[in-house]
C-alpha positions as CSV (number, residue, x, y, z in Angstrom):
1,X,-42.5,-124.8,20.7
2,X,-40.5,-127.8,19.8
3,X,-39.7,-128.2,16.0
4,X,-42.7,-130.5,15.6
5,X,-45.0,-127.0,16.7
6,X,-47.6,-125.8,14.2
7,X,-47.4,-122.2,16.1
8,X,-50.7,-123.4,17.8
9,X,-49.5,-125.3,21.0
10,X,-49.8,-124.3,24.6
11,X,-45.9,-122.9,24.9
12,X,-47.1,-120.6,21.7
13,X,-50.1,-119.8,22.9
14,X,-48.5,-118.8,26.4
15,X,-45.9,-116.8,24.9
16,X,-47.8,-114.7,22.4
17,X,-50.3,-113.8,25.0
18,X,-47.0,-112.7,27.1
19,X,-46.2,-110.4,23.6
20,X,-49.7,-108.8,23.5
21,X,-49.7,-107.9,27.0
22,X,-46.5,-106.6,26.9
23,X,-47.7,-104.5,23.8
24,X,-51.1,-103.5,25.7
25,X,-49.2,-102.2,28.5
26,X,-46.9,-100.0,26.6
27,X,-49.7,-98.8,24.3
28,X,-51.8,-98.0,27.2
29,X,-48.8,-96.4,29.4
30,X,-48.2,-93.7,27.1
31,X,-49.8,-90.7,27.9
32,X,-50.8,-87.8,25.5
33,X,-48.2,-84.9,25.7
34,X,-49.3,-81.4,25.9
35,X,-50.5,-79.7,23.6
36,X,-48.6,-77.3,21.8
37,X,-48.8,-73.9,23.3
38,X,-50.2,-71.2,20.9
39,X,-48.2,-68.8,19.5
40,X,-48.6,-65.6,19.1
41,X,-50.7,-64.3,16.1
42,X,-46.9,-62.2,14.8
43,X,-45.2,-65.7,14.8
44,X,-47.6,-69.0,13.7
45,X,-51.0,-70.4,13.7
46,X,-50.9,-74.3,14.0
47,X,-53.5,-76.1,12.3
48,X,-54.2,-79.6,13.5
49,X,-53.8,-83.1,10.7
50,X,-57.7,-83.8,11.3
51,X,-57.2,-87.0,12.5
52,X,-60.0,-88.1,14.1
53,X,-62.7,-86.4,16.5
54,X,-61.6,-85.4,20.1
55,X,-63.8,-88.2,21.5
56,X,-62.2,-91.3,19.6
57,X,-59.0,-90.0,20.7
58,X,-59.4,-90.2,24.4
59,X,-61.2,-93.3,23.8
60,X,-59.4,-96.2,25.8
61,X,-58.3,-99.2,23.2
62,X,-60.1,-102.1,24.1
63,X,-57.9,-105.2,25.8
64,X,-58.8,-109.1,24.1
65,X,-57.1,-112.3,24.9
66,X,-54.9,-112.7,22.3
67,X,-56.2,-116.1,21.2
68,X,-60.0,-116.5,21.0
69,X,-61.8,-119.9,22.3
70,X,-63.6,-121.2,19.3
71,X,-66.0,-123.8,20.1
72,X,-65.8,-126.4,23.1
73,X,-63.2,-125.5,25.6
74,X,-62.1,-128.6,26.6
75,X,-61.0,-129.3,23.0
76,X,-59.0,-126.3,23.3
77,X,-59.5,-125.0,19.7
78,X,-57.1,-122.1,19.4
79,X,-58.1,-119.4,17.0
80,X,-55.9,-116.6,15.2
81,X,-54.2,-114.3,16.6
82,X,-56.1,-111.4,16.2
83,X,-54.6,-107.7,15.8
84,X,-56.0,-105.4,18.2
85,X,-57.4,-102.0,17.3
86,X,-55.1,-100.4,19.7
87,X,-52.1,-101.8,17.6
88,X,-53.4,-99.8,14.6
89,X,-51.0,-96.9,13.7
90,X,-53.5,-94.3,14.1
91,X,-54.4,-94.9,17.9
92,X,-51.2,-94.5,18.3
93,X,-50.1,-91.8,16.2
94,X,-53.1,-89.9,18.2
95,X,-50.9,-90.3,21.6
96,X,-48.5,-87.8,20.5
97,X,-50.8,-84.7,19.5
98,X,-47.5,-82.7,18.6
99,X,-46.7,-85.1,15.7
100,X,-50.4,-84.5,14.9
101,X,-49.6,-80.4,14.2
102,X,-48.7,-78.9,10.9
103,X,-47.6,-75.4,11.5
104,X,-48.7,-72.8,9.0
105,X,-46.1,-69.9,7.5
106,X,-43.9,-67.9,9.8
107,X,-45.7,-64.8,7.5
108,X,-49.3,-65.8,8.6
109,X,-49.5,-62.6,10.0
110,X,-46.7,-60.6,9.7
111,X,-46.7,-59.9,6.1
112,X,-50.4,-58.9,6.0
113,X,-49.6,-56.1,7.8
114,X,-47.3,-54.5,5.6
115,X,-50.0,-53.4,3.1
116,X,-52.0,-51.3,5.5
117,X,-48.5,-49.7,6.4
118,X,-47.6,-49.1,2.3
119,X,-51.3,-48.2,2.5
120,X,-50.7,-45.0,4.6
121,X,-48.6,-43.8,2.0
122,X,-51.1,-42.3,-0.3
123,X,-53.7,-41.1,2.5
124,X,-53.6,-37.6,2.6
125,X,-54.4,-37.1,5.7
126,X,-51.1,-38.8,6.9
127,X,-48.8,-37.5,3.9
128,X,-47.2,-34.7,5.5
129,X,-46.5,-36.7,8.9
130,X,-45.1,-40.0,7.0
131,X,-43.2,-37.6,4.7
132,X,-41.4,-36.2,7.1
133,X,-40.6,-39.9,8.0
134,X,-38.6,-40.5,5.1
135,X,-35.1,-40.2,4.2
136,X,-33.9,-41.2,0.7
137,X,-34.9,-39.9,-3.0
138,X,-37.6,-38.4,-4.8
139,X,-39.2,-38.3,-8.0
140,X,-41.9,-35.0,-7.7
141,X,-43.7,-36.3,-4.9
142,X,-43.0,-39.7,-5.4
143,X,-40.4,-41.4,-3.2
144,X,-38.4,-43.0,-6.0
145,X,-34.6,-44.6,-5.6
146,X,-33.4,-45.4,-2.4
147,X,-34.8,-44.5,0.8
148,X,-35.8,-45.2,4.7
149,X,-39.9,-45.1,5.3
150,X,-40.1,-44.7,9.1
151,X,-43.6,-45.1,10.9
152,X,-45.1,-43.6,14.4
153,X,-45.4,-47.3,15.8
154,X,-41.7,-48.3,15.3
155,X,-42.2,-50.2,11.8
156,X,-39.3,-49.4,8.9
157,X,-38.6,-49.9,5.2
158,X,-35.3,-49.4,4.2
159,X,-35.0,-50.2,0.3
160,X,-35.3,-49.3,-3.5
161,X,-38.5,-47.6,-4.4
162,X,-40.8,-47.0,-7.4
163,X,-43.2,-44.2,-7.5
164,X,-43.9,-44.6,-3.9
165,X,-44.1,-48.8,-3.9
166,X,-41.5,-50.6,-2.1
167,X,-40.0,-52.2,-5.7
168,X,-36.6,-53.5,-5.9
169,X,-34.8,-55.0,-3.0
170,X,-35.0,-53.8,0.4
171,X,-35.9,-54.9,4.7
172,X,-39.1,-54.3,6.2
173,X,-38.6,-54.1,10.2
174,X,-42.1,-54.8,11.8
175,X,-42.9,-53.4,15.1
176,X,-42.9,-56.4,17.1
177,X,-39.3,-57.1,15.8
178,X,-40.8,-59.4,12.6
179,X,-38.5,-58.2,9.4
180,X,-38.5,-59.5,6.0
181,X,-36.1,-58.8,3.8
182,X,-35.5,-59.3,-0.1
183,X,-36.9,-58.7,-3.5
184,X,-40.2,-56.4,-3.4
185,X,-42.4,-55.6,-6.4
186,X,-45.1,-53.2,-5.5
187,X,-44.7,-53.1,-1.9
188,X,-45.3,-56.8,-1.8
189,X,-42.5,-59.5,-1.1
190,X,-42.2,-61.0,-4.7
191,X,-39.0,-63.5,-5.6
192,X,-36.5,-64.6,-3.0
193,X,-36.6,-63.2,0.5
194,X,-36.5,-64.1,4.3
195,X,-38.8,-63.7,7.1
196,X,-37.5,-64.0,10.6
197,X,-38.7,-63.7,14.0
198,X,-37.2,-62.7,17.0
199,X,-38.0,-66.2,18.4
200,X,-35.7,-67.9,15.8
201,X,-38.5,-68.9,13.7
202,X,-37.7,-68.5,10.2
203,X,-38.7,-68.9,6.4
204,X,-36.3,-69.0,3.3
205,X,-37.0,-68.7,0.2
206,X,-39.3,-67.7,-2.6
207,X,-42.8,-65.7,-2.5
208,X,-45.1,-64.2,-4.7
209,X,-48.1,-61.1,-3.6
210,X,-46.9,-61.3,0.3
211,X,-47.2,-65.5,0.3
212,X,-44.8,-68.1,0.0
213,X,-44.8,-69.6,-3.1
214,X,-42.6,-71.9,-4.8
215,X,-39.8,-73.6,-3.1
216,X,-38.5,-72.7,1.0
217,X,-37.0,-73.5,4.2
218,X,-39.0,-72.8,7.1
219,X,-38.1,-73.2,11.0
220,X,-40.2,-72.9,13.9
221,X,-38.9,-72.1,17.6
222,X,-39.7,-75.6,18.8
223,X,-37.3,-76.9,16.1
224,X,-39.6,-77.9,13.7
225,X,-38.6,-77.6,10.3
226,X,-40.3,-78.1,7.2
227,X,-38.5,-78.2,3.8
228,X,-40.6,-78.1,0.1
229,X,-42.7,-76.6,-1.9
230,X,-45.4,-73.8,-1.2
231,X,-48.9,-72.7,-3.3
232,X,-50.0,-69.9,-1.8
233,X,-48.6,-70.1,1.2
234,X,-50.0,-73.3,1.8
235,X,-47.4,-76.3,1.7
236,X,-48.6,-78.3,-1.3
237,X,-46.3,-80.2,-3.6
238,X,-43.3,-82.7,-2.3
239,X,-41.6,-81.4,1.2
240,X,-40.4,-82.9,4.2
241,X,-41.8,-82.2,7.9
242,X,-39.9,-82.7,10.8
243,X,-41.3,-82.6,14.2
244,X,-39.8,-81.6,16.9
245,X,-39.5,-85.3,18.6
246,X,-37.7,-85.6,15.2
247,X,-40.6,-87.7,14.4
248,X,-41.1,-86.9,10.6
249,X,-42.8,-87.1,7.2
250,X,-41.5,-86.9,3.8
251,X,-43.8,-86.7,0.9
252,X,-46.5,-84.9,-0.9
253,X,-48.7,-82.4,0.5
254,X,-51.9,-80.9,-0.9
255,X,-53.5,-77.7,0.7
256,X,-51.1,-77.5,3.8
257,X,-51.9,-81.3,4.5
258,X,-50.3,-84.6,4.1
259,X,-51.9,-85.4,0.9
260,X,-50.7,-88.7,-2.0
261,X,-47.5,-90.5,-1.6
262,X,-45.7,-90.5,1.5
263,X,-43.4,-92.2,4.4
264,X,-44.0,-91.3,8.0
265,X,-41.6,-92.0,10.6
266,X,-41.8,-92.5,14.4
267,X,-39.1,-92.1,16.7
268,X,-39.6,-95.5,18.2
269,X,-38.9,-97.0,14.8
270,X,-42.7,-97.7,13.8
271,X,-43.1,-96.2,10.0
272,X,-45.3,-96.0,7.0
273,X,-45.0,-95.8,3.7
274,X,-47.9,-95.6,1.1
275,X,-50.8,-93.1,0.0
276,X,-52.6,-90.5,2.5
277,X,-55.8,-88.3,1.7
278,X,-56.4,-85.0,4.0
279,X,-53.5,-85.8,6.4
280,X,-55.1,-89.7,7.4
281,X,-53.1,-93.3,5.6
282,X,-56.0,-93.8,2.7
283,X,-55.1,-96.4,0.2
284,X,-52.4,-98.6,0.2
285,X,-50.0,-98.7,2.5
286,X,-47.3,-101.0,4.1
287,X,-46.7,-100.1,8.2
288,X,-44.4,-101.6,10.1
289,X,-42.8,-101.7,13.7
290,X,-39.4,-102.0,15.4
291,X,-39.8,-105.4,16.5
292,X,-39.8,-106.9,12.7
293,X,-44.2,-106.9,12.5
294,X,-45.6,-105.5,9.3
295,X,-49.0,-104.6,7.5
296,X,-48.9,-104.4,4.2
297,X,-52.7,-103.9,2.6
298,X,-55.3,-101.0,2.3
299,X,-56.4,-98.3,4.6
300,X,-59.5,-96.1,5.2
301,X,-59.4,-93.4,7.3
302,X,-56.3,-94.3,8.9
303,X,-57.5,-97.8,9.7
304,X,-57.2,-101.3,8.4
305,X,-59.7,-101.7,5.8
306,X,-60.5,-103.9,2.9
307,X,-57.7,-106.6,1.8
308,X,-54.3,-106.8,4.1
309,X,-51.4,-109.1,5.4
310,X,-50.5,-109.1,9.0
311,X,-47.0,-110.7,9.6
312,X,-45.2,-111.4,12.3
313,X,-41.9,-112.0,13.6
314,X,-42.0,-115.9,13.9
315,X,-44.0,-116.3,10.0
316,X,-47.4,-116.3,10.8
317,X,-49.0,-114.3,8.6
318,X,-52.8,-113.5,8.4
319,X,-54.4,-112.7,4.8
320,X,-57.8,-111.6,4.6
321,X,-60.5,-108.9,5.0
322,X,-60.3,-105.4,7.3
323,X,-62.9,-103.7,8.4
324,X,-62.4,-100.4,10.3
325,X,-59.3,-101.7,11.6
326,X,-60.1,-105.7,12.6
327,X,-59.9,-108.8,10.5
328,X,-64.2,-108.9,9.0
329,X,-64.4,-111.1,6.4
330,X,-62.7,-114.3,5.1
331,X,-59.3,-114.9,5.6
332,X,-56.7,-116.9,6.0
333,X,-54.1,-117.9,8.9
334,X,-50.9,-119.2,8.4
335,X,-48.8,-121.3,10.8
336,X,-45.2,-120.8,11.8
337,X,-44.7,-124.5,9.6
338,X,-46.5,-123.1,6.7
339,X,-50.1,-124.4,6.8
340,X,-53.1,-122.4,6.3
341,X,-55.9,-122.3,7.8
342,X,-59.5,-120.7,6.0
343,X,-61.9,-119.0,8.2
344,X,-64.3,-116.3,8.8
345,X,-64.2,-113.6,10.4
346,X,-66.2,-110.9,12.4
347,X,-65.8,-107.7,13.8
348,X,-62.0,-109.2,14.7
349,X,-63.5,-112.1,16.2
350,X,-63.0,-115.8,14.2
351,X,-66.3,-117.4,13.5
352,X,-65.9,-120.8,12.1
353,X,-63.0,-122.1,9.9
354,X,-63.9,-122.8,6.2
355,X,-63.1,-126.2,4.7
C-alpha cells in the first residue's frame, strides 16, 4: 500500500477482496423486476432481446476469492485478480428483464383490422345495410369525395374517398377507441399518419400498405419511447430506445432487434459501446462501469471472448485471452508500478506464470 507496493501486498490484497465482495453483494442483492404485464392484443405485443435461455438467467453467479493461491501457501504467491462471470454485463443486464423488452408497433393489431372493415364494402350481402351507414358523396354506386362510413360494431371512417377505397386523407375510429388518422391510398394507411390509443400509446410518422415504414416516433403507456427508422413495421435502420427505467440504447437495429453499431446505457452508469448481433454485444466492444473499470476487447454472445483488456481503477490492467466470459488462455497482468507479469490461464483460474 505504501509507495514501494507492486499492487500485490497484503493491504492490496485485503482491500481488493473488500471491493469484490462489496461488488458480489450488490450483484447478488438485486432482484429480477417483474415482468412486463401483457398488453392487450388492440395496443402491443412485446417481444423479448433473446438474451439467453430462461435457465442461465436464474442461474446464481458463482462467488471466488478474488485472488487465487498459486502454489505453496506459505509463500503466499498472489495471483491475478480475476474478473468474475457475474461482473460480465450480460448477467447483469439479465436482472432487469424490462430493459430486456423491445416493444413491437402500437398498429400490431389495430391496423389489420381495417381491411376486413374496407372489406365489407363490396360484399353484397352487407351493401344495402353499410350503405345506409354512409353519409358523404357518390359517384354511381361508388362512394367517391368526401364522406363518413359508419359500421354496426362502433368503427368509423371519416375522409376522402375513391371509388369506394378510403384514398386521400381522412380518420379511422376503431371500436375499441384505436384511430388512425392521415394520408390513405386504397384503404390502407400510406404516407404520414398517426395511430393512437386510448392508453396514451402512440406512433408518428410515416407508413406504407397498413405498416410503418420509414421514419417515426412511437410511445408506449409505460413511457417507453422509441425514435428511428422502420422496414416493415419492424424497427430496422438507426433509432434510439428508451426504456422506461430510462435505461436506453441508441444505434442500429435490424429486424426489430438490436443489430451492428451501438451504445447501451444503464441507469447506474454502467454502458457499452461497440457491435451487437440479434440483440446480444458480438464483436468488439468497450464496457465500462461507474466506478472508473473498463473492458475494452471482443465479445461472443454477450460474453468476454477472445482478446480483451480489463482495467481498473488503481492501473492494473489484465491483457489476454476470454473464453465465455473468464480470462482462458495466456495473458498478461499488470501491476499498479507498471510491471507485467506473463501467465496462463484457465477457465478464469491462473495456472502457472510464463517466463
Amino acid at each position: 500500500m505504501g509507495n514501494n507496493c507492486t499492487g500485490q501486498c497484503a493491504g492490496c490484497y485485503k482491500r481488493d477482496i473488500e471491493i469484490l465482495k462489496s461488488e458480489q453483494h450488490q450483484i447478488q442483492s438485486e432482484k429480477p423486476q417483474d415482468s412486463l404485464s401483457r398488453k392487450s392484443s388492440k395496443n402491443f405485443v412485446e417481444d423479448a432481446i433473446p438474451l439467453s435461455s430462461k435457465s442461465e438467467i436464474n442461474t446464481k453467479p458463482i462467488t471466488k476469492s478474488v485472488v487465487d493461491i498459486v502454489g505453496d501457501k506459505s509463500k503466499k504467491t498472489r495471483a491475478v485478480i480475476k474478473i468474475q462471470s457475474c461482473w460480465k454485463g450480460y448477467s447483469v443486464r439479465k436482472k432487469f428483464p424490462f430493459v430486456n423488452r423491445i416493444k413491437t408497433s402500437v398498429e400490431t393489431e389495430g391496423s389489420k383490422t381495417v381491411g376486413s372493415y374496407f372489406g365489407r364494402l363490396n360484399n353484397e350481402s352487407k351493401l344495402k345495410k353499410l350503405a345506409k351507414m354512409y353519409n358523404g358523396q357518390w359517384l354511381g354506386k361508388d362512394r367517391h369525395g368526401k364522406g363518413i362510413q359508419s359500421w354496426p360494431d362502433g368503427a368509423q371512417y371519416d375522409g376522402e374517398w375513391e371509388h369506394n377505397k378510403a384514398h386521400g386523407r381522412g380518420i379511422f375510429r376503431h371500436a375499441d377507441k384505436i384511430e388512425y388518422e392521415g394520408q390513405w391510398k386504397y384503404s390502407k394507411a400510406y404516407g404520414y399518419g398517426i395511430m393512437r390509443s386510448p392508453n396514451g400509446a402512440y406512433y408518428e410518422g410515416e407508413w406504407e400498405n397498413d405498416l410503418q415504414h420509414g421514419y417515426g416516433k412511437e410511445k408506449w403507456a409505460d413511457g417507453s419511447y422509441y425514435e428511428g427508422q422502420y422496414y416493415k413495421g419492424l424497427k430496422h435502420g438507426k433509432g434510439k430506445y428508451i426504456w422506461k427505467d430510462n435505461s436506453y440504447y441508441e444505434g442500429e437495429w435490424q429486424n426489430n432487434k438490436i443489430h451492428g453499431l451501438g451504445a447501451y446505457h444503464w441507469i447506474d452508469g454502467r454502458g457499452y459501446i461497440g457491435q451487437w448481433r440479434n440483440g446480444m454485444m458480438n464483436g468488439h466492444g468497450e464496457y465500462s462501469w461507474s466506478d472508473g473499470r473498463k473492458y475494452i476487447g471482443e465479445y461472443l454472445n454477450d460474453q468476454k471472448d477472445g482478446y480483451g483488456v480489463y482495467k481498473w481503477v488503481d492501473g492494473k490492467e489484465f491483457r489476454g485471452l476470454w473464453q465465455k466470459g473468464v480470462q482462458h488462455g495466456e495473458g498478461i497482468y499488470v501491476t499498479v508500478d507498471g510491471r507485467t507479469k506473463r501467465g496462463l490461464w484457465q477457465e478464469g483460474k491462473l495456472v502457472q506464470w510464463l517466463k
